[in-house]
C-alpha atoms as an extended CHARMM CRD file, in Angstrom:
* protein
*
        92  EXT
         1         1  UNK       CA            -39.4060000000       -2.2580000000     -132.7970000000  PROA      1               0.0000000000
         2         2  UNK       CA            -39.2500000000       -0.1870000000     -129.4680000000  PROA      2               0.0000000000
         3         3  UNK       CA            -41.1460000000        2.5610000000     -128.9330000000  PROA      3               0.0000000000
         4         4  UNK       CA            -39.8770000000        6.2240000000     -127.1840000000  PROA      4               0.0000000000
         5         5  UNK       CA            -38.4950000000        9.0980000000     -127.8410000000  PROA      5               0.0000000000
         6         6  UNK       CA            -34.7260000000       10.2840000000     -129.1870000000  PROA      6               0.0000000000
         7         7  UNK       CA            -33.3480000000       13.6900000000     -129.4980000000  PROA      7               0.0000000000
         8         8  UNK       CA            -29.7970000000       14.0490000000     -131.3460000000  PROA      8               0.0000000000
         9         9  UNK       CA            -27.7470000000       16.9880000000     -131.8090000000  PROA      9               0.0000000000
        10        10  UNK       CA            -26.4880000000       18.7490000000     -135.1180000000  PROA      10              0.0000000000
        11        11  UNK       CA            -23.8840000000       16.0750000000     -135.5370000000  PROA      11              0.0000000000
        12        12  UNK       CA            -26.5420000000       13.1520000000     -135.1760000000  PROA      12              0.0000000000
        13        13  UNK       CA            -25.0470000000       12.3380000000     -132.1710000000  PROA      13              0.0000000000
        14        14  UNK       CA            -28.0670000000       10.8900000000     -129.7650000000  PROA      14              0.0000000000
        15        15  UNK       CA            -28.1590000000       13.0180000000     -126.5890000000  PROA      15              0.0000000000
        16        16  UNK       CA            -31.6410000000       11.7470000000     -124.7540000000  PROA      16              0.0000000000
        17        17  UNK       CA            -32.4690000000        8.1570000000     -125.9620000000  PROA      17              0.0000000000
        18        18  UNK       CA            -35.8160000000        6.7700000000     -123.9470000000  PROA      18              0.0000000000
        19        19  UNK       CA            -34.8560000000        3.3290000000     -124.4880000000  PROA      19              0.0000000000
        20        20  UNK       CA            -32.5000000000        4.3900000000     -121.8390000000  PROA      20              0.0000000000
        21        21  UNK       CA            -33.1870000000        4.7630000000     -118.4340000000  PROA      21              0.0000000000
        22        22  UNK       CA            -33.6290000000        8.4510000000     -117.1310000000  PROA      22              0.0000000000
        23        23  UNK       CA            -33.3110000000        9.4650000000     -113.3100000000  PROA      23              0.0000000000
        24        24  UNK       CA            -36.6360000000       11.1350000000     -112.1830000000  PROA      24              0.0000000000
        25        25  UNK       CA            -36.8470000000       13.5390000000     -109.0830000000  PROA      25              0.0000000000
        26        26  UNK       CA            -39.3360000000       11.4390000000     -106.6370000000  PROA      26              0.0000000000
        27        27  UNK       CA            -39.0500000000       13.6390000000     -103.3290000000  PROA      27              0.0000000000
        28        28  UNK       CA            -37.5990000000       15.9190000000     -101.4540000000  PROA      28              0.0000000000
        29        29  UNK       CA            -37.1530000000       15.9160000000      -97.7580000000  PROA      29              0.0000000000
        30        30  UNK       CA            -36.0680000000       17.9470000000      -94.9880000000  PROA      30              0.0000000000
        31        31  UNK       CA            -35.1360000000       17.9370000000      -91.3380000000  PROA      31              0.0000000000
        32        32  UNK       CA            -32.5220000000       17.9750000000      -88.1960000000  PROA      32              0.0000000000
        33        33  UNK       CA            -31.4260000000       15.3960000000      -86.1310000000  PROA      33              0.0000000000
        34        34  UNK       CA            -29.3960000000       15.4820000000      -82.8090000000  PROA      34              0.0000000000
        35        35  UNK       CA            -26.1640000000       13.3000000000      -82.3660000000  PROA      35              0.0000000000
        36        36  UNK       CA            -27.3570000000       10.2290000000      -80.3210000000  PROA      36              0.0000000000
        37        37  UNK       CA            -30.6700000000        9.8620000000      -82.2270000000  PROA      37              0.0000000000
        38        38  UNK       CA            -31.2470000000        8.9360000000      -85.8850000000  PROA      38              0.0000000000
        39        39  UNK       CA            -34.3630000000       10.0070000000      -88.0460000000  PROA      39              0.0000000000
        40        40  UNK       CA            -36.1450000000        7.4720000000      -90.3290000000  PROA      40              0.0000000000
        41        41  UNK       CA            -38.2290000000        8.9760000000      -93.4840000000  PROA      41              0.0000000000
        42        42  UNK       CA            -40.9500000000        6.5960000000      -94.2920000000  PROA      42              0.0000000000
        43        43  UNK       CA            -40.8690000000        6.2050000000      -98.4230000000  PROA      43              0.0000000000
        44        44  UNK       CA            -43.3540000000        4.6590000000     -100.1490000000  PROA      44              0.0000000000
        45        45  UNK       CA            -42.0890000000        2.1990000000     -102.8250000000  PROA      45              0.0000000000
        46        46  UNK       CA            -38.4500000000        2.5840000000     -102.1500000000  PROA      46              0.0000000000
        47        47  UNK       CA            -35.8860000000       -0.2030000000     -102.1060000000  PROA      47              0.0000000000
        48        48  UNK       CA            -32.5430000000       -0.7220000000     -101.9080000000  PROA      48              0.0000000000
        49        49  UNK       CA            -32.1030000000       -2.2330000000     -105.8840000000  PROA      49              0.0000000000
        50        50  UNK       CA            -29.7670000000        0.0180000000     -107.0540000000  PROA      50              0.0000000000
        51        51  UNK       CA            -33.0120000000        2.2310000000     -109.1500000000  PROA      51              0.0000000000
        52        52  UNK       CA            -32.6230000000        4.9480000000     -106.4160000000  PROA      52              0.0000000000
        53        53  UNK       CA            -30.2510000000        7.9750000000     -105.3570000000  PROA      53              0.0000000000
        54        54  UNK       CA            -30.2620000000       10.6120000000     -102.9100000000  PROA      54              0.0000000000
        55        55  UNK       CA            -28.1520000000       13.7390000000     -102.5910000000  PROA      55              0.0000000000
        56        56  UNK       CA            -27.8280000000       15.8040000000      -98.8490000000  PROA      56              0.0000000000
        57        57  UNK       CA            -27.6490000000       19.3560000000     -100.7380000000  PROA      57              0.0000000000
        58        58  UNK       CA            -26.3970000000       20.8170000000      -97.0740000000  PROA      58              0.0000000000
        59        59  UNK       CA            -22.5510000000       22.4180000000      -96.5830000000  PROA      59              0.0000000000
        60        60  UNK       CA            -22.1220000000       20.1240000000      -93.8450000000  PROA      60              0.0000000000
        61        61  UNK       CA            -23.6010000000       16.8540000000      -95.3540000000  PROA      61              0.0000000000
        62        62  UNK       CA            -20.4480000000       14.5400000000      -93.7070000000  PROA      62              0.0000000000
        63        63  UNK       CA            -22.0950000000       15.1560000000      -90.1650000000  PROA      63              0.0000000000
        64        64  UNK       CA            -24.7820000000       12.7640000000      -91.0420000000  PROA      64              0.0000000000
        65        65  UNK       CA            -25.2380000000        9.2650000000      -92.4260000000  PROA      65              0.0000000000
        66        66  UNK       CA            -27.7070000000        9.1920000000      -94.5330000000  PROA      66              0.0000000000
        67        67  UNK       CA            -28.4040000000        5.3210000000      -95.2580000000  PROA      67              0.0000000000
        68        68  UNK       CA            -30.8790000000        4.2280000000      -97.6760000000  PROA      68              0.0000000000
        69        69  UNK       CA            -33.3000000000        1.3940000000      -96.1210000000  PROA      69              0.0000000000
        70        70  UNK       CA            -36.3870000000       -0.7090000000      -98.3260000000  PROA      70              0.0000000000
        71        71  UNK       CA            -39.0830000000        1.5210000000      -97.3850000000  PROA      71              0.0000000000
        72        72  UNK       CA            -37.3360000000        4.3580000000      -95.5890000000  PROA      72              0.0000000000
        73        73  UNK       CA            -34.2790000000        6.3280000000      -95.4630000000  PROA      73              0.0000000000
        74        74  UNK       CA            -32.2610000000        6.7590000000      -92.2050000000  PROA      74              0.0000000000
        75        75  UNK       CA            -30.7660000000       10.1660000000      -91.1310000000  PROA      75              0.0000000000
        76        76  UNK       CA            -28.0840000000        9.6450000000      -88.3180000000  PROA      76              0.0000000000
        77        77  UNK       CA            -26.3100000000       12.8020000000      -86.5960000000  PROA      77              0.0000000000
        78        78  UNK       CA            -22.1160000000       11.6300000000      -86.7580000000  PROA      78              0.0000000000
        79        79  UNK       CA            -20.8130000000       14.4300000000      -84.4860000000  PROA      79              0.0000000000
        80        80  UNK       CA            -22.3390000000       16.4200000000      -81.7610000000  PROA      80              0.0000000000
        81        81  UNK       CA            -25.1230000000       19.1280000000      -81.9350000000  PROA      81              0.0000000000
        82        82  UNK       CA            -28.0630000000       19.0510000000      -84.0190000000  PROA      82              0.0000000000
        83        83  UNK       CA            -27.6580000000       18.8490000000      -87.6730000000  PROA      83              0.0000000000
        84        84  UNK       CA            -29.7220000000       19.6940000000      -90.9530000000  PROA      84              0.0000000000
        85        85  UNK       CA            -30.5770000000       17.8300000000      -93.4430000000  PROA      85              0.0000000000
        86        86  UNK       CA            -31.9660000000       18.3810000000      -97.4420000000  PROA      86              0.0000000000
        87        87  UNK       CA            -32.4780000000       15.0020000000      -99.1010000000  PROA      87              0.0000000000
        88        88  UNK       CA            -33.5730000000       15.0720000000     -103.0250000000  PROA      88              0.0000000000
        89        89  UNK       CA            -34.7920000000       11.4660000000     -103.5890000000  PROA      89              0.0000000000
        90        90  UNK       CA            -34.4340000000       10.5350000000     -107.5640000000  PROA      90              0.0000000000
        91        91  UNK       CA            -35.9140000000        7.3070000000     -109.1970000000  PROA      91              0.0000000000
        92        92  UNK       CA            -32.8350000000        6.0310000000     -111.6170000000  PROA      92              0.0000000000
């Protein structure tokens, strides 16, 4: 028997099973970076499994390259000028 927590809906239709994974907001980060130079974000306990996300919550997120490392995340300026960055970090 497993153990956790369900919620269903007035139909008995499961809508949060536990059992299940469940993505978990880890970090958030924020920054610029200049074209020619990247930025790397130290993160504890991060690696590149497939169990975490990111999302750049900036209008111009396709000026960067965000690339996610094993232990850090790498912020990389794609056209000229300096950039901003917002990186949410989530645990899947």
């Amino acid at each position: 028997m497993s153990y956790g927590v369900q919620i269903f809906d007035a139909l008995g239709n499961t809508t949060l099973d536990t059992n299940w994974r469940l993505v978990k907001f880890s970090a958030f980060y924020s920054g610029s970076v200049t074209f020619g130079s990247s930025v790397t974000i130290s993160v504890t306990g991060l690696a590149n499994d497939g169990t975490w996300g990111y999302n750049n919550s900036v209008e111009t997120a396709w000026e960067i390259q965000t690339t996610l490392n094993t232990g850090s995340i790498t912020v990389t300026a794609l056209v000229s000028g300096t950039h901003d960055y917002k990186l949410l970090l989530f645990r899947i």
